[in-house]
Structures are given as structure tokens and as C-alpha cells.
C-alpha positions, -999 to 999 in steps of 0.1 A, spaced: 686 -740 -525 659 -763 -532 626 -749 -541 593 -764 -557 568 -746 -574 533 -756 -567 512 -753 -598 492 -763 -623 523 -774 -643 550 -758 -666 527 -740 -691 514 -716 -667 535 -680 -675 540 -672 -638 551 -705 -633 573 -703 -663 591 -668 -649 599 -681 -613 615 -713 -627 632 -694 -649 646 -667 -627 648 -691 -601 676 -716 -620 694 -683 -632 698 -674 -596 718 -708 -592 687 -727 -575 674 -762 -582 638 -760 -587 611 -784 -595 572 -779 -609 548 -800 -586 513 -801 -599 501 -802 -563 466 -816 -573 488 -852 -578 503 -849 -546 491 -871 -515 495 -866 -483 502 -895 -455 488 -880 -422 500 -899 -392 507 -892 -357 544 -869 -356 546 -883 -392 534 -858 -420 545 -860 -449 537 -849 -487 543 -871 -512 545 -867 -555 548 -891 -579 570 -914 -549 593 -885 -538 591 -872 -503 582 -830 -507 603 -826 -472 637 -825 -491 628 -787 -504 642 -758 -488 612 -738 -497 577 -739 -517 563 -712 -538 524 -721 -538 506 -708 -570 471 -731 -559 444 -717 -584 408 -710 -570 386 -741 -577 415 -754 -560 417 -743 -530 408 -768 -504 429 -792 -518 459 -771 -526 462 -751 -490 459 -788 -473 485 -798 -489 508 -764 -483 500 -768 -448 507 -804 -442 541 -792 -460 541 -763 -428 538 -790 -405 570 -805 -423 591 -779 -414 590 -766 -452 590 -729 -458 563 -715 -477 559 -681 -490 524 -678 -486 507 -700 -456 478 -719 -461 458 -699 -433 467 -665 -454 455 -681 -489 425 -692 -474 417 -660 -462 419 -640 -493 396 -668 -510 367 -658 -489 361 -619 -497 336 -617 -468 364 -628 -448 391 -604 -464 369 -574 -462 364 -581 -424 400 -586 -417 410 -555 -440 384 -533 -422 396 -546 -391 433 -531 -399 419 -500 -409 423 -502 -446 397 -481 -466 369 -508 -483 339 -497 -504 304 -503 -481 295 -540 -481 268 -556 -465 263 -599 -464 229 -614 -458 217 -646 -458 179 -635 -462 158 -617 -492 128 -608 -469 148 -569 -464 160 -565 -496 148 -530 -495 167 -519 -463 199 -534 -476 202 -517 -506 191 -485 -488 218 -494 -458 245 -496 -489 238 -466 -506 207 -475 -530 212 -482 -567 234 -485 -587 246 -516 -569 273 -545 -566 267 -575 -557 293 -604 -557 295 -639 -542 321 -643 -515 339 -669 -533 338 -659 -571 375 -646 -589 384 -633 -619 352 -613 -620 330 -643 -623 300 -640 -598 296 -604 -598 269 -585 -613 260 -544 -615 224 -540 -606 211 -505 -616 179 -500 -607 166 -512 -572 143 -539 -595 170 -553 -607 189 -558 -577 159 -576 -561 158 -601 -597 193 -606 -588 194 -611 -552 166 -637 -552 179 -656 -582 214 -659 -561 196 -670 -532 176 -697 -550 207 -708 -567 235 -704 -545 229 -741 -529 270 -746 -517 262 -717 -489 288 -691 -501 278 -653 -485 260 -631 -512 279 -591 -508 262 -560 -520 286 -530 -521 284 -497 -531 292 -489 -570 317 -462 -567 305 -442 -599 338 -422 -603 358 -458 -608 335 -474 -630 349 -499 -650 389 -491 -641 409 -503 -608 446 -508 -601 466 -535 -591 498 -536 -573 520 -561 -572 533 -566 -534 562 -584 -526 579 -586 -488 562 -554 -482 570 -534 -506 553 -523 -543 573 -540 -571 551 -532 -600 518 -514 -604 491 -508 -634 456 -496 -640 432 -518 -657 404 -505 -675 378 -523 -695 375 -524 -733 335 -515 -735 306 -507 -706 317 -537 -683 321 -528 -652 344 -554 -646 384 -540 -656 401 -576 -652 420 -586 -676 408 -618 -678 374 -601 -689 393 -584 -719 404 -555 -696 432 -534 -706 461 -526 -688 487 -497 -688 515 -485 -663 504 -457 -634 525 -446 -604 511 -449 -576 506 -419 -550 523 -425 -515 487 -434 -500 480 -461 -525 511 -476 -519 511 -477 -481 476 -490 -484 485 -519 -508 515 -530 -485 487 -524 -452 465 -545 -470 492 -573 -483 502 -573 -445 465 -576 -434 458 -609 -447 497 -621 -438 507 -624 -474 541 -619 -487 533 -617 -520 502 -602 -529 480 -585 -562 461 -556 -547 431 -543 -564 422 -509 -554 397 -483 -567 406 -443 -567 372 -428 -553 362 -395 -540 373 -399 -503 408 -419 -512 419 -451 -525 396 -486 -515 408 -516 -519 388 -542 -538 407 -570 -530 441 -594 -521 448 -620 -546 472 -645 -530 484 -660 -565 483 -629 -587 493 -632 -621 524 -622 -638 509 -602 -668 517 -572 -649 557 -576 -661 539 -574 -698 520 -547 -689 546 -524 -672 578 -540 -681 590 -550 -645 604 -580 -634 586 -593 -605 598 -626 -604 630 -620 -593 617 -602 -560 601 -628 -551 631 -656 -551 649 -631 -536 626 -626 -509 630 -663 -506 666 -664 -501 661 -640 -472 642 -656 -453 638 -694 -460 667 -703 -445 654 -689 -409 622 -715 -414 592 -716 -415 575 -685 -401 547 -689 -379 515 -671 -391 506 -641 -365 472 -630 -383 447 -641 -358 414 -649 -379 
């Protein structure tokens, strides 16, 4: 089988796995830095195009499009869907878990447990908000921020108003400013699992190093292995199915009334095999070889 990786190129570690574990499966495979691709948009004529060769020849596409990225990289996925070419995550579902407003609404929709969040375009009821989210301490995040970047823990209700009104002024691009509820008995550790074709392939908890809040580890967070009780993984695969990926990094949060999820990252990082130890590269081409070959599924999420 034929199979291109879309990346940022070869030095990227998840990158590096699947091309491994991909070629020792018996696969041809090819790194396309999608951000050089181009793509010719003509009536019943679609096509992709990278330094001269025509993307249609692949059997499949693993898309690893990073976040400051994403407009690009999902147009050029889903001129590859129109192509006929099989994709393991679809543009629509990558989109989706870009925009948290968006993810929360779709998770909340499916019944998956989310801490409180409110959106607001408007600082004249800053008082009423943070009231309506719980009161202080409080969250708050822009929709479009990953990595932990664009969220800040206000404690006191001054603070949250200094930091609402500054992300207000400043937030000219119109992405949706969230407050949620700071789940005190989670505070600066969450857990990610690592979903692939449904299932749980590798899980660990990630706790930060000092009083962030924040427990990613690209914020200096620390990870070790945890199981997962039954409800946390049926709630990372609910959530993974949710926002129609088929391979997906779940945050959750263990709180008082059950596990929350935080969020569904649509290119999650392969630290996790360092972390726990699992290999969770091979799941993945094997979930390809399953299923490419019946083509291109059509996405059924409907928002």
C-alpha cells in the first residue's frame, strides 16, 4: 500500500514512528510537507499536487497538519477527499476539534461529561458570567489556542474582569473567549488517552512540575502511566467518536461527579509511547489496512 504522511517533514517524532512502522509492515510511504503542496481546483478535476507529483496515486493519507496550520492543511486533505484518497482523519473532523467552542458543543451534544463553559462576545455582564460559571477561581481560554497557550486561571473575580477585558481589546481575529469552571480537585493534572479505531491504545496522567495549572507536556508537565477505569475509557472513545475522529488524544479531568473531558486533539503527539511504553503507531497503520481499501468514508457528524 501506498501511504503519505502529511507533516511538517521527517524530523517530527510521530512522523518518524509511522514511517517507520509503516515500511516495516511492507508499505511504501512518503513524507509530504503539505504546506508545499498546491492544489489545482477545476470543474470534475481536483487534484493535489507536490513538488510535480500528482497526490492521487496514494492509497491512503495520514494527516498530522499542526495548529497554525490548519486552514491550509484541511484544504488540502479535503481536496485529497474529493480525489477519492482515504484519509484517516477528514478535514470536517480536524476542523472541528480546532475550534473548542465547537468541540465542547458537539461533545455536550453526544452526552459526554464537559466542565461548565460559557462564550461571550461582550464584557458589559462580566459579573453574571462568572456567577453563571461557578464564580472564582476561573478559566478562561480562547477557542482557538493549543498546547496550553491562550488560557489563563483567574482567581479572584478582579482578576477575571483584568483578564476578560484585556482579551476583548486584544483578540482582534474574532476567535470566542470561554470561561469554565476550575475544577479544584484536578488542579494542575489531566489524562490523556490515546484513541485509535475506537478503542484506548495507550493512556497517561500528566501533571505539572510547579503551581501551573496547565499539566501539558509541552508546558514542562510530567507524565506517568495510569489505567484507566471502564468510565474513562468509554468516555474517551464517546468523545473520539463525537468529533468523527479515528485517531484521537483525549484530555480528560477526574472531578468529583466523574470524569470531564477537556478536549480532542486530532494530531496528538506520540510522547505517550515514551511515557508508557506502548506502541501506538502500529495501531494506527493497521487501522489503515482495514479500512483504506474500502475508500474513502464519508463523514456522518453532522456540524
Amino acid at each position: 500500500m501506498k501511504i503519505a504522511i502529511l507533516s511538517n517533514g521527517n524530523g517530527n517524532y510521530s512522523t518518524k514512528r509511522l514511517k517507520e512502522e509503516a515500511i516495516a509492515r511492507g508499505h511504501e510511504v512518503k513524507v509530504i510537507k503539505y504546506r508545499d503542496c498546491y492544489a489545482s481546483i477545476e470543474q470534475d478535476k481536483p487534484t493535489v499536487s507536490y513538488r510535480g507529483e500528482d497526490l492521487a496515486k496514494f492509497d491512503a493519507i495520514i494527516p498530522r497538519i499542526a495548529a497554525n496550520m490548519t486552514r491550509y492543511g484541511t484544504a488540502i486533505v479535503r481536496q485529497l477527499e474529493m480525489q477519492g484518497v482515504y484519509t484517516v482523519s477528514s478535514s470536517i473532523a480536524i476542523n472541528r476539534s480546532r475550534d473548542k467552542l465547537r468541540s465542547l458543543q458537539l461533545l455536550a451534544r453526544s452526552g459526554v461529561g464537559i466542565p461548565k463553559t460559557i462564550v461571550s462576545r461582550s464584557s458589559n455582564d462580566i459579573d453574571d458570567l462568572i456567577e453563571k460559571v461557578g464564580g472564582t477561581p476561573i478559566i478562561i481560554k480562547l477557542a482557538r489556542g493549543t498546547h496550553g497557550n491562550g488560557v489563563v486561571l483567574a482567581e479572584t473575580k478582579k482578576a477575571a474582569k483584568s483578564v476578560l477585558q484585556a482579551f476583548y481589546l486584544t483578540n482582534e481575529d474574532g476567535t470566542n473567549v470561554l470561561l469554565q469552571e476550575y475544577v479544584k480537585e484536578s488542579a494542575g493534572t489531566d489524562i490523556r488517552a490515546f484513541v485509535v479505531g475506537g478503542r484506548v491504545v495507550a493512556s497517561m496522567k500528566r501533571q505539572s512540575l510547579d503551581d501551573d495549572f496547565r499539566s501539558n507536556l509541552h508546558k514542562g508537565g510530567e507524565g506517568t502511566v495510569i489505567k484507566l477505569t471502564e468510565q474513562e475509557t468509554k468516555m474517551a472513545v464517546k468523545a473520539a467518536k463525537a468529533m468523527g475522529l479515528n485517531i484521537a488524544g483525549v484530555d480528560l479531568m477526574r472531578s468529583a461527579r466523574g470524569p470531564l473531558v477537556l478536549e480532542v486533539n486530532s494530531s496528538p503527539g506520540f510522547g505517550i509511547e515514551k511515557v508508557t511504553g506502548r506502541n501506538v503507531a502500529v495501531p494506527i497503520i493497521e487501522y489503515i489496512e482495514q479500512n483504506a481499501k474500502r475508500g474513502s468514508k464519508k463523514d456522518k457528524v453532522g456540524a
